[in-house]
C-alpha positions in Angstrom: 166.3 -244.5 -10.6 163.5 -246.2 -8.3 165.9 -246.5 -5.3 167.1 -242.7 -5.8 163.2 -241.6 -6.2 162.4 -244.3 -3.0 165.5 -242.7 -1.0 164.4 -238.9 -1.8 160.9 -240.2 -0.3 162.3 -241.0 2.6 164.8 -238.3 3.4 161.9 -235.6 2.8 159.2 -238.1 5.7 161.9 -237.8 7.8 162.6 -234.4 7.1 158.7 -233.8 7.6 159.2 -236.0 11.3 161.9 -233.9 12.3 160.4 -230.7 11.8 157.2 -231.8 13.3 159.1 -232.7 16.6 160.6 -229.1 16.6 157.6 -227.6 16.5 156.8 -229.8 19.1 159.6 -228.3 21.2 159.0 -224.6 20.3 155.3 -225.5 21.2 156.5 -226.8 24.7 159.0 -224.2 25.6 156.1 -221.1 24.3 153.5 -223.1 27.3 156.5 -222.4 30.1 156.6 -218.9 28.5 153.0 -218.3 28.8 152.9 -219.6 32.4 155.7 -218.1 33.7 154.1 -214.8 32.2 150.9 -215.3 34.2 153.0 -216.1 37.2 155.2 -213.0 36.6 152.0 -210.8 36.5 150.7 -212.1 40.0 154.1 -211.5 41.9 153.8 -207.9 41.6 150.1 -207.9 43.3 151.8 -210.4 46.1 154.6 -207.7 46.4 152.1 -204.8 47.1 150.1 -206.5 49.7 153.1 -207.9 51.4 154.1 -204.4 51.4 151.2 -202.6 52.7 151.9 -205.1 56.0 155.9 -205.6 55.7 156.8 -202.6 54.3 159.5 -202.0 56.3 161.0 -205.4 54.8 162.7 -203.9 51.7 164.6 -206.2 51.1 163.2 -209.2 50.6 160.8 -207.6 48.1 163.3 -206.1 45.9 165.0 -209.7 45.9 161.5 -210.6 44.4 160.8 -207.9 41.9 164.9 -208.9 40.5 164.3 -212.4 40.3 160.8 -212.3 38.1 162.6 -209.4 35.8 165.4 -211.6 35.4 163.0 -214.3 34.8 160.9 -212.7 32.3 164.1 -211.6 30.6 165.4 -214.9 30.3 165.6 -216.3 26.7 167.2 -220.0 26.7 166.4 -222.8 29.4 169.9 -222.5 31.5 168.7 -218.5 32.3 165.6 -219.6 32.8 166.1 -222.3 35.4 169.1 -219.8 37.1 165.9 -216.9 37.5 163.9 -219.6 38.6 166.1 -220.5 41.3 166.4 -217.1 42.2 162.4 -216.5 42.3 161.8 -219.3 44.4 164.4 -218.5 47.2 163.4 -214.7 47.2 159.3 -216.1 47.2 160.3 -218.7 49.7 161.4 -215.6 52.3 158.3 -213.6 51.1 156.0 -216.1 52.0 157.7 -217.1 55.4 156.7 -213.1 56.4 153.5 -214.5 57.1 154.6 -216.0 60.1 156.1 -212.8 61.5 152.5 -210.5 60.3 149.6 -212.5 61.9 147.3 -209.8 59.8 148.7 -210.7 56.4 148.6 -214.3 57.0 144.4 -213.5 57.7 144.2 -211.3 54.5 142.0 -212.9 51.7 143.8 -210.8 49.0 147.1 -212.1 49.7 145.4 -215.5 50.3 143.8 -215.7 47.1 147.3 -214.8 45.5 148.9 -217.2 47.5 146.6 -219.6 45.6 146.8 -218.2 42.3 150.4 -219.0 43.4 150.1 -222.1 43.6 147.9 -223.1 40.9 150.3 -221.3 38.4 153.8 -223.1 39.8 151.9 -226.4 39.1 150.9 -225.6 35.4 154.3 -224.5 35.2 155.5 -227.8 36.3 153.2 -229.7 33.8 154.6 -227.5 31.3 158.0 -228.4 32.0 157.5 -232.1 32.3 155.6 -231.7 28.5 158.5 -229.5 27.1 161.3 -231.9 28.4 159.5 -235.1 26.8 159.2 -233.3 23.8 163.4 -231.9 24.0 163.5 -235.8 24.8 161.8 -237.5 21.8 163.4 -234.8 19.5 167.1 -235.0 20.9 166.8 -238.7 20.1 165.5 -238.9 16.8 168.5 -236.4 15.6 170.8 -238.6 17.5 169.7 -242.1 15.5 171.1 -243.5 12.2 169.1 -243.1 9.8 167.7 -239.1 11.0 170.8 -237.8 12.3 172.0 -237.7 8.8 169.1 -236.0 7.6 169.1 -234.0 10.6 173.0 -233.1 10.3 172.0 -232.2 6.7 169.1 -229.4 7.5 171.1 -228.0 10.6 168.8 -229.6 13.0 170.7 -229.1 16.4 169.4 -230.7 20.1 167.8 -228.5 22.9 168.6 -228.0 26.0 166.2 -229.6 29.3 165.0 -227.5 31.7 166.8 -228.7 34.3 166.1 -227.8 38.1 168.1 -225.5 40.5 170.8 -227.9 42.4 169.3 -226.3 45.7 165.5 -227.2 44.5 166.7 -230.7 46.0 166.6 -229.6 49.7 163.2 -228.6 51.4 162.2 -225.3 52.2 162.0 -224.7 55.7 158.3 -222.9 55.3 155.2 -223.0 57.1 151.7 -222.1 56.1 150.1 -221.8 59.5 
Protein backbone atom coordinates (compact mmCIF):
# COMPACT_ATOMS: atom_id res chain seq x y z
CA UNK A 1 0.00 0.00 0.00
CA UNK A 2 2.99 2.56 0.91
CA UNK A 3 4.72 1.92 -2.50
CA UNK A 4 1.30 2.45 -4.48
CA UNK A 5 0.57 5.75 -2.17
CA UNK A 6 4.73 6.64 -2.71
CA UNK A 7 4.31 5.96 -6.60
CA UNK A 8 0.94 8.07 -6.92
CA UNK A 9 3.18 10.95 -5.16
CA UNK A 10 5.35 10.85 -7.59
CA UNK A 11 3.44 10.47 -10.84
CA UNK A 12 1.27 13.58 -9.70
CA UNK A 13 5.20 15.88 -8.91
CA UNK A 14 5.87 14.92 -12.12
CA UNK A 15 2.74 15.61 -13.47
CA UNK A 16 2.86 19.10 -11.51
CA UNK A 17 6.79 19.51 -13.43
CA UNK A 18 5.46 18.80 -16.65
CA UNK A 19 2.74 21.10 -16.61
CA UNK A 20 4.82 23.77 -15.22
CA UNK A 21 7.28 23.40 -18.19
CA UNK A 22 4.26 23.83 -20.58
CA UNK A 23 3.29 26.83 -19.28
CA UNK A 24 6.70 27.73 -19.56
CA UNK A 25 6.41 27.17 -23.29
CA UNK A 26 2.94 28.83 -23.84
CA UNK A 27 4.61 31.76 -21.72
CA UNK A 28 7.62 31.80 -24.26
CA UNK A 29 5.79 31.47 -27.47
CA UNK A 30 2.84 34.43 -26.05
CA UNK A 31 6.54 36.98 -25.57
CA UNK A 32 7.27 36.24 -29.62
CA UNK A 33 3.51 37.05 -30.04
CA UNK A 34 3.52 40.21 -28.14
CA UNK A 35 6.72 41.37 -29.95
CA UNK A 36 5.98 40.47 -33.18
CA UNK A 37 2.63 42.50 -32.54
CA UNK A 38 4.58 45.61 -31.58
CA UNK A 39 6.73 45.12 -34.61
CA UNK A 40 3.69 44.53 -36.88
CA UNK A 41 2.17 47.84 -35.62
CA UNK A 42 5.44 49.93 -36.66
CA UNK A 43 5.71 48.41 -40.27
CA UNK A 44 2.64 50.15 -41.32
CA UNK A 45 4.03 53.77 -40.12
CA UNK A 46 7.51 52.65 -42.02
CA UNK A 47 5.23 51.87 -45.07
CA UNK A 48 3.62 55.32 -45.10
CA UNK A 49 6.66 57.33 -44.94
CA UNK A 50 8.55 55.29 -47.36
CA UNK A 51 5.67 56.03 -49.40
CA UNK A 52 5.20 59.60 -49.13
CA UNK A 53 9.08 59.52 -50.76
CA UNK A 54 8.93 56.07 -52.86
CA UNK A 55 5.58 56.08 -53.74
CA UNK A 56 6.02 55.24 -57.00
CA UNK A 57 7.74 51.87 -55.60
CA UNK A 58 4.45 49.79 -55.26
CA UNK A 59 5.81 47.03 -55.07
CA UNK A 60 8.02 46.57 -52.68
CA UNK A 61 5.52 47.94 -50.21
CA UNK A 62 2.79 45.63 -50.97
CA UNK A 63 5.52 42.76 -50.56
CA UNK A 64 5.75 44.32 -47.00
CA UNK A 65 2.15 44.87 -45.97
CA UNK A 66 1.65 40.70 -47.24
CA UNK A 67 4.39 39.48 -45.33
CA UNK A 68 3.47 41.19 -41.71
CA UNK A 69 -0.45 40.01 -42.48
CA UNK A 70 0.84 36.68 -43.12
CA UNK A 71 2.80 37.06 -40.10
CA UNK A 72 0.28 38.19 -37.76
CA UNK A 73 -1.88 35.47 -39.15
CA UNK A 74 0.45 32.93 -38.40
CA UNK A 75 -0.61 30.46 -35.56
CA UNK A 76 2.21 27.59 -35.16
CA UNK A 77 6.17 28.19 -35.28
CA UNK A 78 6.83 26.61 -39.01
CA UNK A 79 4.10 29.67 -40.36
CA UNK A 80 5.67 31.80 -38.26
CA UNK A 81 9.29 31.41 -39.26
CA UNK A 82 8.01 31.06 -43.21
CA UNK A 83 6.23 34.92 -42.62
CA UNK A 84 9.23 35.89 -41.05
CA UNK A 85 11.28 34.98 -43.87
CA UNK A 86 9.10 36.75 -46.03
CA UNK A 87 9.12 40.06 -43.82
CA UNK A 88 12.66 40.22 -43.67
CA UNK A 89 13.38 39.90 -47.52
CA UNK A 90 10.43 42.36 -48.38
CA UNK A 91 12.02 44.95 -45.20
CA UNK A 92 15.46 44.12 -46.47
CA UNK A 93 14.32 45.90 -50.08
CA UNK A 94 12.37 48.55 -48.12
CA UNK A 95 15.09 49.70 -46.25
CA UNK A 96 17.78 49.52 -49.22
CA UNK A 97 15.24 52.53 -50.89
CA UNK A 98 17.08 54.66 -48.75
CA UNK A 99 19.98 54.58 -50.77
CA UNK A 100 18.11 55.49 -53.94
CA UNK A 101 15.95 58.74 -51.81
CA UNK A 102 18.77 60.78 -50.23
CA UNK A 103 15.58 62.76 -48.48
CA UNK A 104 14.15 59.74 -46.77
CA UNK A 105 17.41 58.48 -45.57
CA UNK A 106 17.67 62.36 -43.78
CA UNK A 107 14.02 62.03 -42.38
CA UNK A 108 13.87 61.69 -38.51
CA UNK A 109 10.42 60.00 -38.70
CA UNK A 110 11.49 57.19 -40.78
CA UNK A 111 14.78 57.28 -38.69
CA UNK A 112 13.25 56.87 -35.50
CA UNK A 113 11.23 53.90 -36.98
CA UNK A 114 14.11 52.59 -38.39
CA UNK A 115 15.19 52.34 -34.69
CA UNK A 116 12.07 51.22 -33.18
CA UNK A 117 12.95 48.65 -35.94
CA UNK A 118 15.63 47.62 -34.53
CA UNK A 119 15.04 47.64 -31.00
CA UNK A 120 11.90 45.41 -31.60
CA UNK A 121 13.84 42.60 -33.98
CA UNK A 122 16.29 42.21 -31.07
CA UNK A 123 13.58 41.69 -28.26
CA UNK A 124 12.17 39.41 -30.71
CA UNK A 125 15.29 37.55 -30.90
CA UNK A 126 15.61 37.35 -27.00
CA UNK A 127 12.28 36.04 -27.16
CA UNK A 128 13.02 33.40 -29.42
CA UNK A 129 16.19 32.25 -27.81
CA UNK A 130 13.82 32.11 -24.26
CA UNK A 131 10.95 30.21 -26.04
CA UNK A 132 13.35 27.64 -27.73
CA UNK A 133 15.20 26.89 -24.24
CA UNK A 134 12.00 26.48 -22.76
CA UNK A 135 10.58 23.98 -26.10
CA UNK A 136 14.10 22.56 -25.12
CA UNK A 137 13.97 21.67 -21.41
CA UNK A 138 10.24 20.57 -22.02
CA UNK A 139 10.85 18.29 -25.22
CA UNK A 140 13.42 16.54 -22.98
CA UNK A 141 11.73 15.90 -19.95
CA UNK A 142 8.66 14.16 -21.98
CA UNK A 143 11.32 12.29 -23.80
CA UNK A 144 13.11 10.64 -20.44
CA UNK A 145 12.09 7.46 -18.53
CA UNK A 146 10.56 8.03 -15.84
CA UNK A 147 8.29 11.44 -17.35
CA UNK A 148 7.66 10.19 -20.74
CA UNK A 149 5.40 7.71 -19.20
CA UNK A 150 3.66 10.16 -17.22
CA UNK A 151 3.80 12.38 -20.03
CA UNK A 152 2.46 9.67 -22.71
CA UNK A 153 -0.24 9.16 -20.08
CA UNK A 154 -1.77 13.01 -19.87
CA UNK A 155 -1.29 13.50 -23.72
CA UNK A 156 1.73 15.71 -23.22
CA UNK A 157 3.07 16.09 -26.84
CA UNK A 158 6.71 18.11 -27.84
CA UNK A 159 6.72 21.59 -29.50
CA UNK A 160 8.10 22.63 -32.25
CA UNK A 161 11.56 25.33 -32.28
CA UNK A 162 11.39 28.24 -33.96
CA UNK A 163 13.70 27.63 -36.40
CA UNK A 164 15.24 30.27 -38.81
CA UNK A 165 14.62 30.84 -42.56
CA UNK A 166 17.37 28.65 -44.57
CA UNK A 167 18.25 32.04 -46.51
CA UNK A 168 18.67 33.99 -42.88
CA UNK A 169 22.24 32.21 -43.24
CA UNK A 170 23.51 34.50 -46.05
CA UNK A 171 24.02 38.34 -45.42
CA UNK A 172 21.99 40.95 -46.61
CA UNK A 173 23.58 42.98 -49.12
CA UNK A 174 22.34 46.46 -47.15
CA UNK A 175 23.80 49.60 -46.39
CA UNK A 176 22.85 52.24 -43.88
CA UNK A 177 24.78 55.16 -45.24
Amino acid sequence: MAVVVVLLLYGITIFNELTKEKILVEEGWSGIGTFLQQRNDLIPNLVETVKGYAGHENKTLVEVIKWRNQSAAAATPDEQSQAEAGLNRAMINVLSLTEQYPDLKANKNFLRLQHSLAEMEEKLNQSRRYYNGTVREFNQSIAVFPKNIVATSFGFRSFEFFKEDETARIAPAVRFS
